[in-house]
TORZA-296188 format. One record per residue (C-alpha): x, y, z; residue in one letter. Coordinates in steps of 0.1 Angstrom, whole numbers, plus 2048, in hexadecimal, padded with zeros to 3 digits. Each point is the difference from the previous one (the first is absolute). Layout:
N
  px  py  pz residu
   X   Y   Z      a
...
// end
This chain:
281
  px  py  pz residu
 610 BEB 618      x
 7DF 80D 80C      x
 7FA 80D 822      x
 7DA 806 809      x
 808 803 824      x
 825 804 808      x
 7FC 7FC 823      x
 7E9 7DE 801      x
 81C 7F1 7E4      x
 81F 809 817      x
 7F0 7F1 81C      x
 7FA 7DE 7EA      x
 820 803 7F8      x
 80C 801 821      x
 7EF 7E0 80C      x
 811 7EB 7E0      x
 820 810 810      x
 7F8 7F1 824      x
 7F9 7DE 7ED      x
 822 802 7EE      x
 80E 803 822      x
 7F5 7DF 814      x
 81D 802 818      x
 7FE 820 809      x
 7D5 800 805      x
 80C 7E1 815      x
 814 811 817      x
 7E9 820 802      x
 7E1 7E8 807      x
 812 7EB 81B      x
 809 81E 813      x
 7DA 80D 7FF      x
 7EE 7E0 807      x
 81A 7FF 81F      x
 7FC 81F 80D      x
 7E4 814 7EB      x
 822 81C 7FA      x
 80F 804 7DD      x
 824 801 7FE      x
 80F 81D 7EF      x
 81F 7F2 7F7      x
 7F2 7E8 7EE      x
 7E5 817 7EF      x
 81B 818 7F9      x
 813 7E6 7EC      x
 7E1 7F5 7EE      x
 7F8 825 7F8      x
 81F 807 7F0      x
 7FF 7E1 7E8      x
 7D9 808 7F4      x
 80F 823 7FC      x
 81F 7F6 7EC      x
 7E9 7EA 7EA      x
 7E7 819 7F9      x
 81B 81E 7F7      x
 80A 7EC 7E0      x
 7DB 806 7F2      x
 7F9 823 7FC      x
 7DE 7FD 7FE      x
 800 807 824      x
 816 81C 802      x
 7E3 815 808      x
 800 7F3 822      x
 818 809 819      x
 818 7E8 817      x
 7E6 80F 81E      x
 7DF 7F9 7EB      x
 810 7D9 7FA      x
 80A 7F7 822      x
 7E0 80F 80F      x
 7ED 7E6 7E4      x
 818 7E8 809      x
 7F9 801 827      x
 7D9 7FF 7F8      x
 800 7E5 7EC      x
 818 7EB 816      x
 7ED 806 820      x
 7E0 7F5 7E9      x
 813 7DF 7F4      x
 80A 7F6 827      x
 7DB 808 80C      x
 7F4 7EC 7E8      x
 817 7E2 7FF      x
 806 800 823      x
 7DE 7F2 80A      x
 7EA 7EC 7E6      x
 7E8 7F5 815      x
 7FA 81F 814      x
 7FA 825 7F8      x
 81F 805 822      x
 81D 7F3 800      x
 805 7E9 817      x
 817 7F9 821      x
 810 7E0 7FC      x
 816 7EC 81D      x
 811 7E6 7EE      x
 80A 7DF 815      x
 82A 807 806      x
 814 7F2 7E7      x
 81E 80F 810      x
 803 80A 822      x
 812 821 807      x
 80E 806 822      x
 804 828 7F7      x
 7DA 7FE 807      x
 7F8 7EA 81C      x
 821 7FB 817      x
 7EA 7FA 81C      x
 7EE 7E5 7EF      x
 825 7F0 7EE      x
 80B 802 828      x
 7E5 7ED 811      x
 804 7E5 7E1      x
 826 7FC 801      x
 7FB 7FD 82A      x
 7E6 7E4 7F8      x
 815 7F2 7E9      x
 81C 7FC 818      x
 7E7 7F1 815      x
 7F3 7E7 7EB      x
 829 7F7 7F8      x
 805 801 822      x
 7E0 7E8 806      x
 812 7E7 7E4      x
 81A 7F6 818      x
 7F0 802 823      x
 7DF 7ED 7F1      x
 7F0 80B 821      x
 7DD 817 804      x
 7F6 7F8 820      x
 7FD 811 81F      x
 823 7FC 80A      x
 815 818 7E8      x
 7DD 813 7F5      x
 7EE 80C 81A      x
 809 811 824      x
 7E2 7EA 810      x
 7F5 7D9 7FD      x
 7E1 7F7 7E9      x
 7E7 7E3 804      x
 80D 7F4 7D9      x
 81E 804 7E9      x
 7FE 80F 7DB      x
 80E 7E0 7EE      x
 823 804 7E9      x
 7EC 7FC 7DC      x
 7E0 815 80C      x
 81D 81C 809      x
 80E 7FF 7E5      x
 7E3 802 7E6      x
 7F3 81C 815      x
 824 813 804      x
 7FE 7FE 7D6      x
 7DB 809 7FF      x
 806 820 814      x
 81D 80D 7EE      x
 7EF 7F9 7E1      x
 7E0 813 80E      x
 815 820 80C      x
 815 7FC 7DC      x
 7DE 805 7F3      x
 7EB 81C 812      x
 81E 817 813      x
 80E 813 7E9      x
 7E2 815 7F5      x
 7F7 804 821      x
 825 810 806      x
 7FC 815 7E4      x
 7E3 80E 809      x
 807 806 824      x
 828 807 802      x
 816 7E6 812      x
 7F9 80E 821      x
 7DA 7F9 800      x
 802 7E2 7EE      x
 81B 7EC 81D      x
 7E3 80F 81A      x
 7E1 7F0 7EC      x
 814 7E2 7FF      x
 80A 7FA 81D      x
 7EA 80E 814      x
 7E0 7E8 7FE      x
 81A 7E2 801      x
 80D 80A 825      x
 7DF 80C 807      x
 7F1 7DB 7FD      x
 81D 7F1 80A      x
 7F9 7F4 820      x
 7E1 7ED 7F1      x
 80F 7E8 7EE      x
 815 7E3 7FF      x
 820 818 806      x
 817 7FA 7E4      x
 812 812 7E8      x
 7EA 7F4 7E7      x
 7DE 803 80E      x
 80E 824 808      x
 809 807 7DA      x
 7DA 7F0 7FC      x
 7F1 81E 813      x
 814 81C 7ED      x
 7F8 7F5 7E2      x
 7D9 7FB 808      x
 807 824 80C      x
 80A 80A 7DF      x
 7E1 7F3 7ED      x
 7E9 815 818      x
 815 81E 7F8      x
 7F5 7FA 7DB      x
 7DA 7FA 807      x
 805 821 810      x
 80C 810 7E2      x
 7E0 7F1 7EB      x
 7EC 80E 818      x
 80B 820 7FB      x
 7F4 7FF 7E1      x
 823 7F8 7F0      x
 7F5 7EA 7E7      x
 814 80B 7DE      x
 820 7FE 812      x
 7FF 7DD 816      x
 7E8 7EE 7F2      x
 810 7ED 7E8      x
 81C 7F4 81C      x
 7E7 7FE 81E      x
 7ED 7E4 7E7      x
 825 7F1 7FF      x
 807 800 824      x
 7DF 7F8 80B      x
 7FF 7DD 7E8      x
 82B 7FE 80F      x
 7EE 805 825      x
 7E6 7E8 7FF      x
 81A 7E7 7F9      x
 817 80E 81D      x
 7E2 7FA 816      x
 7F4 7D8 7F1      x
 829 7FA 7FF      x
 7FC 804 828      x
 7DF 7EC 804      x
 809 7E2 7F3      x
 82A 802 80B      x
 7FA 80B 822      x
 7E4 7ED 805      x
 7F5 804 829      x
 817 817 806      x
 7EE 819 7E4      x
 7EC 81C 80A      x
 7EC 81A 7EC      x
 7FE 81D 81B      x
 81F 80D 803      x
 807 802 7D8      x
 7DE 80D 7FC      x
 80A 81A 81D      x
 81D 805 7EE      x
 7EE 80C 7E0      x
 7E8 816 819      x
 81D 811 80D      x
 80E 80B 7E0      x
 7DF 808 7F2      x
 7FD 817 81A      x
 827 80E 7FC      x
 7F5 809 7DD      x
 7E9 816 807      x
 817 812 81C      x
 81F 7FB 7EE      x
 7FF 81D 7E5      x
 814 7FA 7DE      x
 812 811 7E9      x
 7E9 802 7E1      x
 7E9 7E5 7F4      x
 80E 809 7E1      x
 826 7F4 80A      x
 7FC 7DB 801      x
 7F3 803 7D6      x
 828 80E 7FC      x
 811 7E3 808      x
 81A 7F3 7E6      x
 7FA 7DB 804      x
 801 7F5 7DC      x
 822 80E 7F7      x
// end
């Protein structure tokens, strides 16, 4: 067998290797398009096959295990480079939509959810959101049983949604203070119930992520402020036509003012954090 250039053959070799190896590639790509890390475990494992393989032709016994693996580790960070972003000469951040939540990374958030949960179970059998087991003063209307309900859903859905990146990027701590905050701040504005209340956290949290896309934050919320802000325009119709008179814009919109301005007080972790999470299993 001819060899014109030893190196430029071993290295073509190599990358038929990686391609007889589909499960393995799999598992070192998924790690790097998570986290932009390669995991050496893996690579380890994959080294030691290419190297097994390639021992049984001695055509390459002029290169040592060293010379391989170095050629190995070239041409593998080449491969995920390459194949990790078609479209784009960077690979890019993604946020997938959760397909699994994972309370290991947002107990705050799975605390807040089960509470409205109970809530909501709790609403089942009193069938009640008035005034009268809601709110510590009168109001001039009532939030009717169906209207509470959609909205009690709506919410939880919406805070399901747009919470746990928020966590993740700013620690439990700071994320229970951005969300609650603007709610009790806003509080005495509205109709004073539970629900209305929830209303002006989460109004809060949407200002916190127009605060992040100000800053500039684009390739690491982007994708999910375009999904909460579509979720949020809904949350804010849903109230128009359920509550009807009783609906008023200011104190969500001062809501999403507040925690705008939180964002840019409230300092984060990294920017980079929220790309790690481990949504998609």
């Amino acid at each position: 067998m001819g060899i014109y250039n030893p190196e430029k053959n071993l290295r073509s070799q190599i990358l038929r290797h990686f391609r007889s190896h589909p499960k393995s590639m799999a598992h070192i790509k998924k790690e790097y398009d998570a986290n932009g890390s390669i995991n050496h475990a893996l690579v380890n494992s994959l080294k030691e096959k290419i190297l097994l393989s390639l021992r049984n032709h001695k055509v390459w016994d002029k290169f040592d295990d060293a010379q391989i693996e170095r050629l190995i580790m070239m041409e593998l960070i080449q491969h995920l480079k390459r194949t990790s972003s078609k479209h784009s000469g960077k690979r890019q951040v993604k946020i997938a939509f959760p397909s699994r939540f994972r309370a290991t990374t947002s107990p705050a958030t799975l605390m807040i959810v089960i509470m409205l949960i109970f809530y909501l179970i709790y609403q089942l059998f009193i069938q009640d959101f008035s005034y009268t087991t809601n709110t510590v003063q009168a109001i001039k209307g009532e939030l009717g049983l169906a209207e509470g309900f959609l909205l009690l859903l709506l919410s939880i859905f919406i805070l399901f949604l747009s919470a746990p990146p928020l966590e993740k990027l700013y620690g439990s701590a700071k994320f229970v203070a951005l969300f609650f905050i603007p709610g009790f701040l806003v509080f005495p504005f509205q109709q004073e119930t539970l629900v209305h209340a929830l209303s002006g956290s989460i109004s809060g949290l949407m200002g916190v992520y127009v605060g992040l896309l100000v800053q500039k934050n684009r390739k690491i919320v982007q994708q999910r402020t375009w999904w909460v802000s579509g979720a949020f325009a809904i949350y804010f119709g849903a109230h128009y036509f359920l509550l009807g008179v009783l609906f008023s814009p200011y104190p969500l919109l001062s809501a999403a003012l507040i925690g705008f301005l939180l964002s840019l007080i409230v300092k984060s972790k990294s920017y980079r954090k929220i790309a790690d999470m481990k949504w998609r299993g």
